[in-house]
C-alpha positions in Angstrom: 50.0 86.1 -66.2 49.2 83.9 -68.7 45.9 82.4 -70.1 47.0 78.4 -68.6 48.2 79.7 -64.8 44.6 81.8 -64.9 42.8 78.8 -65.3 44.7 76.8 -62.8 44.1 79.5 -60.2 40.0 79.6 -60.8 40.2 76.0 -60.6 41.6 75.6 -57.1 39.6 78.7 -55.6 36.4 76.1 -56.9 37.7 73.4 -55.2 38.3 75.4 -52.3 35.0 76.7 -51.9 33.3 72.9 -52.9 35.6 71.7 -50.0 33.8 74.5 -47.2 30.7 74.1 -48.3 30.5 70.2 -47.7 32.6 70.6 -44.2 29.5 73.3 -43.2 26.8 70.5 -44.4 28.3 68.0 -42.4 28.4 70.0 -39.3 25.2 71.0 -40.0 23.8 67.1 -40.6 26.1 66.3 -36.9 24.3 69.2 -35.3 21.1 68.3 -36.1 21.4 64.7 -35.7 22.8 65.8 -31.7 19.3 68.2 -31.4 17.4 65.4 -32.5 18.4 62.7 -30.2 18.3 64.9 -27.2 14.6 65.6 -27.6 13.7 61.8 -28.3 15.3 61.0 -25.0 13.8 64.2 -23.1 10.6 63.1 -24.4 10.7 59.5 -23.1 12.2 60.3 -19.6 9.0 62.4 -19.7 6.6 60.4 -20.7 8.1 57.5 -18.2 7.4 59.7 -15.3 3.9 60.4 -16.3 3.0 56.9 -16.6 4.6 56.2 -12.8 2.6 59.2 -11.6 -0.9 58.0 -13.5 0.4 55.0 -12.2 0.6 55.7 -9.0 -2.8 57.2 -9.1 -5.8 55.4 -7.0 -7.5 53.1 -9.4 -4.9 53.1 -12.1 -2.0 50.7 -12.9 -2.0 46.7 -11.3 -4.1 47.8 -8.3 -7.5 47.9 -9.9 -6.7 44.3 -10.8 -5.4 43.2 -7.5 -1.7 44.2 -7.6 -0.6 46.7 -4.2 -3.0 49.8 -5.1 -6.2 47.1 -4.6 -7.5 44.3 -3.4 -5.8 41.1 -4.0 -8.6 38.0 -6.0 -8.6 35.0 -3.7 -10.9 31.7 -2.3 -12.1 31.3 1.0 -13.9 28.7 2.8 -15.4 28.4 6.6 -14.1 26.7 8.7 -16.7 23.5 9.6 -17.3 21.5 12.4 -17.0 17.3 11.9 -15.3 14.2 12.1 -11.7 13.1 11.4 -10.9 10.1 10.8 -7.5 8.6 12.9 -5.4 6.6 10.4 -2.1 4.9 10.7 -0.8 3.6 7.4 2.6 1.5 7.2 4.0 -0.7 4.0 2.7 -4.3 4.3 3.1 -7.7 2.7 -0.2 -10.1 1.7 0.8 -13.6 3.2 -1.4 -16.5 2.9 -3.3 -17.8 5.5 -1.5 -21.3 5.1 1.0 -22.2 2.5 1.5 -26.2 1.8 4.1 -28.1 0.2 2.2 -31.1 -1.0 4.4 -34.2 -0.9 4.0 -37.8 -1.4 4.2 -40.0 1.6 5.5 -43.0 -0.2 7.9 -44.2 -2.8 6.9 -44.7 -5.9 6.6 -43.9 -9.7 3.8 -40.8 -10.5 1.5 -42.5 -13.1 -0.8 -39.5 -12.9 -1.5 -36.2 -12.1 -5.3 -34.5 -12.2 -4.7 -31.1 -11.4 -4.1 -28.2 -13.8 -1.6 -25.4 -12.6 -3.4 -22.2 -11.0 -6.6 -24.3 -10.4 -8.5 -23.8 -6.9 -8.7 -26.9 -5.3 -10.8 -28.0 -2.0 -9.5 -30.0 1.3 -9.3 -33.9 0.0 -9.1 -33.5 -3.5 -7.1 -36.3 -5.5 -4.5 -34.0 -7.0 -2.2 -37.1 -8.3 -2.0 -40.6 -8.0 1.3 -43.1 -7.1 1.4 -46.4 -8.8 -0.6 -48.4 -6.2 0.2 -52.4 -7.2 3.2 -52.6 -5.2 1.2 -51.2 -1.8 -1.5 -53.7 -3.3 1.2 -56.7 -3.0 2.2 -55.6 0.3 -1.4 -55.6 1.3 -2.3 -59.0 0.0 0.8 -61.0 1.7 -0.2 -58.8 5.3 -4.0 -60.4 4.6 -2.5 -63.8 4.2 -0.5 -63.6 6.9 -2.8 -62.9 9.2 -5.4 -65.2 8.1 -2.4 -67.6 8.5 -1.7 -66.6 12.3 -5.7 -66.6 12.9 -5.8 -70.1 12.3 -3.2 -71.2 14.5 -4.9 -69.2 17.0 -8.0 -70.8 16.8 -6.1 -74.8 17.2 -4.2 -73.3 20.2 -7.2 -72.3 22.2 -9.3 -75.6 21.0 -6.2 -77.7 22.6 -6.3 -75.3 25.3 -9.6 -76.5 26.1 -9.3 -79.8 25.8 -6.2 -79.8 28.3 -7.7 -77.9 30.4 -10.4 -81.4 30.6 -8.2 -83.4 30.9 -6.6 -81.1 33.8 -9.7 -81.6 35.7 -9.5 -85.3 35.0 -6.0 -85.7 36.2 -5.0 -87.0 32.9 -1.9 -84.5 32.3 0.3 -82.6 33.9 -0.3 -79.0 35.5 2.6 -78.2 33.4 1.2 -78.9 29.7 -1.8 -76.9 30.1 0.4 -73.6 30.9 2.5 -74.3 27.8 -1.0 -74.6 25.6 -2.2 -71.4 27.5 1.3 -69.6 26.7 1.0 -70.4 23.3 -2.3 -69.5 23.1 -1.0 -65.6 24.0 1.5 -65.9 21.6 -0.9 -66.1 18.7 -2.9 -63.9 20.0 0.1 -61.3 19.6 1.3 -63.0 16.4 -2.5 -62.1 15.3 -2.5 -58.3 16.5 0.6 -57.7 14.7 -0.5 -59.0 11.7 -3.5 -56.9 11.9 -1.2 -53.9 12.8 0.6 -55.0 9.4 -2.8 -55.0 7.5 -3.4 -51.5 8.4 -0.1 -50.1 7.6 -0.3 -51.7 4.2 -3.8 -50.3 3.5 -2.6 -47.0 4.6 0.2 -47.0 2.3 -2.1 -47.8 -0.5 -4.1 -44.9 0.4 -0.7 -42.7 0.3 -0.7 -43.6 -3.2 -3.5 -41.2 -3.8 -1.8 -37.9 -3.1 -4.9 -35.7 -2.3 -5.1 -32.0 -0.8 -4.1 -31.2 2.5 -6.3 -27.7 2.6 -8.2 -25.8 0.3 -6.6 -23.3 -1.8 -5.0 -22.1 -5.1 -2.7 -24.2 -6.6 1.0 -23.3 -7.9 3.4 -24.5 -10.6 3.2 -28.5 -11.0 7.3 -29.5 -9.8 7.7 -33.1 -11.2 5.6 -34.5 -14.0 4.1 -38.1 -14.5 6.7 -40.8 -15.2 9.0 -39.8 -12.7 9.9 -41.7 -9.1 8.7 -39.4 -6.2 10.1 -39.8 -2.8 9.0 -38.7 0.6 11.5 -36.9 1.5 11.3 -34.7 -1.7 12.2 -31.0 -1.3 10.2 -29.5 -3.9 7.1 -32.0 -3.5 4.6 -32.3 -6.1 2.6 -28.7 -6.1 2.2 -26.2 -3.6 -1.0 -24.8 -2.0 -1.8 -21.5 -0.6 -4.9 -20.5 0.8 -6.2 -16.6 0.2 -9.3 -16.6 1.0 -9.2 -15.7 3.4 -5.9 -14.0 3.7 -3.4 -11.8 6.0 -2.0 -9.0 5.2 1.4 -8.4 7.9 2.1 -4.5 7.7 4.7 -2.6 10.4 3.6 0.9 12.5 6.2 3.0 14.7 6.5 1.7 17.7 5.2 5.2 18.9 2.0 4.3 17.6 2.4 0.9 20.2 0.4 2.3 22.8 -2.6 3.5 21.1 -3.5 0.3 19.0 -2.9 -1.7 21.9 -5.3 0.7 24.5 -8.0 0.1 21.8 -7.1 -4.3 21.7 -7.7 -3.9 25.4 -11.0 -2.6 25.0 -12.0 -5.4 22.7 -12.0 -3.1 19.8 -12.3 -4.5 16.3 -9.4 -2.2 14.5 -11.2 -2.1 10.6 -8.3 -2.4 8.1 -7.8 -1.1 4.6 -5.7 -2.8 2.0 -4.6 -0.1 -0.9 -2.4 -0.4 -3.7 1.5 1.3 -3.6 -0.2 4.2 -5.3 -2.7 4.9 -3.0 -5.7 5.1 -5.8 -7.2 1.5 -5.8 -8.9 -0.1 -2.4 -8.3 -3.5 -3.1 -9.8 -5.0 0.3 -11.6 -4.5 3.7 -10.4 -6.4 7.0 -9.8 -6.2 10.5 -6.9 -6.4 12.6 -6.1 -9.9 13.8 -2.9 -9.3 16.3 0.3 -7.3 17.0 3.2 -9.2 17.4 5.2 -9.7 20.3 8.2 -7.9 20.1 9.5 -4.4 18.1 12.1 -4.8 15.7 15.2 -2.8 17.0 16.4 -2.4 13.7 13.8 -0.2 12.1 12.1 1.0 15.3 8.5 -0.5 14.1 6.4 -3.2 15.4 4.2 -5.8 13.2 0.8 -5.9 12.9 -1.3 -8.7 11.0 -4.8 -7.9 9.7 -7.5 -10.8 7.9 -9.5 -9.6 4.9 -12.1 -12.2 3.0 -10.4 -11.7 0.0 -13.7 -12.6 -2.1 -12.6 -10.9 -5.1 -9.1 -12.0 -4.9 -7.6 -8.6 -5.5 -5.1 -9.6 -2.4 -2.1 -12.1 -3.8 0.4 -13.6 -2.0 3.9 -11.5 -1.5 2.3 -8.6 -3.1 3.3 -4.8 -1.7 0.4 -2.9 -0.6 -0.3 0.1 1.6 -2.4 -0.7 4.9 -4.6 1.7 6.3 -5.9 1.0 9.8 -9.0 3.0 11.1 -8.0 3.8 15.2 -10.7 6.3 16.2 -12.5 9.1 14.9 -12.1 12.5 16.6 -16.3 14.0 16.8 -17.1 17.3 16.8 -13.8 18.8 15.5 -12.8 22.3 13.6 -11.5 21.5 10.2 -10.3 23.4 7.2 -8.6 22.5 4.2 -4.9 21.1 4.1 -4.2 24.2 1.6 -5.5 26.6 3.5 -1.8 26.1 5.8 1.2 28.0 5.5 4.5 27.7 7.3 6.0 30.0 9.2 9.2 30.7 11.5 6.6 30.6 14.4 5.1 27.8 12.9 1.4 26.6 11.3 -0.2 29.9 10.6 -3.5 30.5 7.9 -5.3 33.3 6.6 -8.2 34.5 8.3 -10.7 37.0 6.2 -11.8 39.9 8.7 -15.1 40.7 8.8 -16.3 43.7 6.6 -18.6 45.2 4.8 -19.2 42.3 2.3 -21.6 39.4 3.1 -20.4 36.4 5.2 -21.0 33.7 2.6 -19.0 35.6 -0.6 -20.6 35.2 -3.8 -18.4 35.4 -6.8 -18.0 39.6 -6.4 -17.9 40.8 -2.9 -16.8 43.6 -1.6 -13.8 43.9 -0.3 -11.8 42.3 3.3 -9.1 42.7 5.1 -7.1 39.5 6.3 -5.3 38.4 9.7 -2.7 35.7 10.3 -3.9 33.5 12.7 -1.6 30.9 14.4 -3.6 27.2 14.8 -2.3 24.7 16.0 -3.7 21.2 14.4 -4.8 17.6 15.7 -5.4 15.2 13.2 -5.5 14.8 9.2 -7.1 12.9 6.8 -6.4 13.7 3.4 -7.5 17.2 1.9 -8.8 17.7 5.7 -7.1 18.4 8.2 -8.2 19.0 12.0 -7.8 22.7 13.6 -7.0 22.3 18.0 -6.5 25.7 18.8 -6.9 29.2 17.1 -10.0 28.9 14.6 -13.0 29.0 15.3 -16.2 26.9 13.2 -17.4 29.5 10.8 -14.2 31.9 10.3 -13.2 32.3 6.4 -9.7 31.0 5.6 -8.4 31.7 2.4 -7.3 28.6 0.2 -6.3 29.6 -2.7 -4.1 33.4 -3.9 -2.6 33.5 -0.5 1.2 34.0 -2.5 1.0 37.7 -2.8 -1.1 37.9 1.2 0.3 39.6 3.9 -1.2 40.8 7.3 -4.2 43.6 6.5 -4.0 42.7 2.7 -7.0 44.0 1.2 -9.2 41.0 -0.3 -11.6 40.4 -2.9 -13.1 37.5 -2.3 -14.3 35.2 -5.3 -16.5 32.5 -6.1 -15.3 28.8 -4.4 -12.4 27.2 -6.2 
């Protein structure tokens, strides 16, 4: 064999052996690698199961804060004996007390006009004047005329006397002193019509001043000075409405007929609360005025009309507000607070905190209760208060507040008041 094929022999037997020992390292690295992960993961399942079993331990884990191994933080209050307030609230509209179109009663040009838009005016203020001197004219040649008429008046009755004389005297004919005496009369008419004439033409030169029909605010001005104004004018001059005082017209279910009207009977005054659409600003006191006469088929609700003094004029015409009207208030009554209810499939039910061995009035860490569901069936409401018939008694604590994790016999810690 020679030196060359010796060299190529020792050469693969090297690369041989290179080859096995990095296929055992490799096996080795895989092996350890498999060792390794199987110990991380026997060692986690471990410690999992330790912490449930510590957890599950008393006084480890959520329970010491309230979660199911303890008692559950919530707020109670007792239940308290007073009033509730009755109120029935429906969507009303604030409509003057009178609303007037103010119009000229005669023809004529508008020379002037002495009001200013929005101003508050009273009953027989001179809002705008009509040219007058035609009215005037009128006036003069009624005057004359009857001073005209007056004077043939007077020289029918003089000759009326003196035929009469002569009459007596059997001077002239029975028939001459009835014609004097008819004509007398018809003076006497000529003269009362006249005056009748007089008047009318002083009264339509008193139309010329166009004054206030009531008191009240005033709107938009509709036709400005220089213009010819009519009686029979749609638009008129101004308008007036009066709000103060005003009405407010608001609509109740017809169910709630009865009751108001059982209270009218009695001479009740009904008091009456004007609030805005948001329920947050009182803008008036009143009382209830009338109910009107029939229900409206339509929306199944009757109409009710209510008068407030408006002094502050927070009421305006054809504004949208919320009425509130006072029908009795219920003496004497159980009540708790509106969240202290909860809804069930056997209906209104609340949480009732047994007594144990913590005091009856909880301060802001005492010991421990149990709670109860107790069914109630409720009366009346008035805001966060509502009015308990049946099933509570004054004094009992009902929780408020943390009922969403409560169930009958939940341990409880009650806390300080919420």
């Amino acid at each position: 064999m020679g030196a060359s094929e010796r060299v190529a022999m020792e050469n693969a037997v090297k690369t041989g052996q290179r080859r096995t020992t990095l296929l055992i390292a490799l096996t080795v690295i895989v092996v350890a690698a498999g060792v390794g992960a199987w110990l991380y993961y026997d060692k986690s399942r471990g410690g999992e199961a330790a912490a449930q079993t510590e957890a599950k331990k008393p006084g480890k884990g959520r329970g010491a804060k309230g979660g199911d191994g303890g008692p559950i933080p919530v707020a109670a209050e007792a239940a308290q004996t007073g009033n509730i307030p009755i109120y029935l609230s429906g969507l009303g509209t604030v409509v003057p007390m009178r609303t007037v179109i103010v119009r000229s009663r005669v023809d004529g040009e508008l020379v002037r006009v002495n009001f200013t838009e929005g101003q508050y005016v009273k009953e027989g203020e001179v809002l705008a004047q009509v040219d007058p001197r035609p009215f005037q004219v009128q006036l003069d040649q009624a005057e004359g005329q009857l001073i005209k008429d007056q004077a043939l008046l007077a020289n029918a009755r003089i000759d009326l006397e003196r035929y009469q004389t002569l009459f007596q005297q059997d001077s002239i004919a029975k028939q001459q002193v009835d014609t004097q005496a008819a004509l007398v009369r018809q003076y006497e008419g000529a003269v009362r019509t006249d005056q009748a004439m007089v008047d009318n033409a002083r009264l339509q030169l008193t139309y010329a001043r166009i004054t206030a029909p009531i008191s009240g605010r005033l709107g938009l001005r509709q036709v400005d000075p220089g213009n010819i104004v009519h009686a029979s004018d749609a638009n008129g001059v101004v308008v007036i409405t009066e709000i103060q005082p005003v009405t407010v017209v608001f609509a109740l279910p017809q169910d709630s007929l009865p009751a108001v009207l059982q209270r009218m009977k009695g001479n009740a005054k009904l008091s009456v609360e004007a609030w805005d659409r948001g329920f947050r600003v009182k803008l008036g006191a009143g009382e209830l005025l009338t109910v009107d006469n029939v229900i409206d088929v339509t929306t199944g609700t009757v109409k009710l009309k209510a008068k407030f003094p408006n002094a502050d004029l927070a009421l305006f015409p054809n504004q949208f507000v919320n009425a509130r009207m006072l029908l009795d208030t219920r003496s004497g009554v159980v009540t708790i607070r509106s969240a202290a209810l909860q809804r069930g499939s056997q209906g209104m039910f609340v949480y009732v905190v047994n007594p144990g061995s913590g005091p009856k009035n909880p301060g802001p860490a005492s010991d421990a209760n149990t709670v109860s569901v107790r069914p109630v069936k409720l009366g009346a409401s008035d805001g966060e208060r509502v009015e308990v018939a049946s099933g509570l008694a004054a004094g009992e604590l009902v929780v408020f507040d943390g009922m969403d994790r409560l169930r009958e016999g939940a341990r409880v810690q009650v806390g300080a008041r919420r």
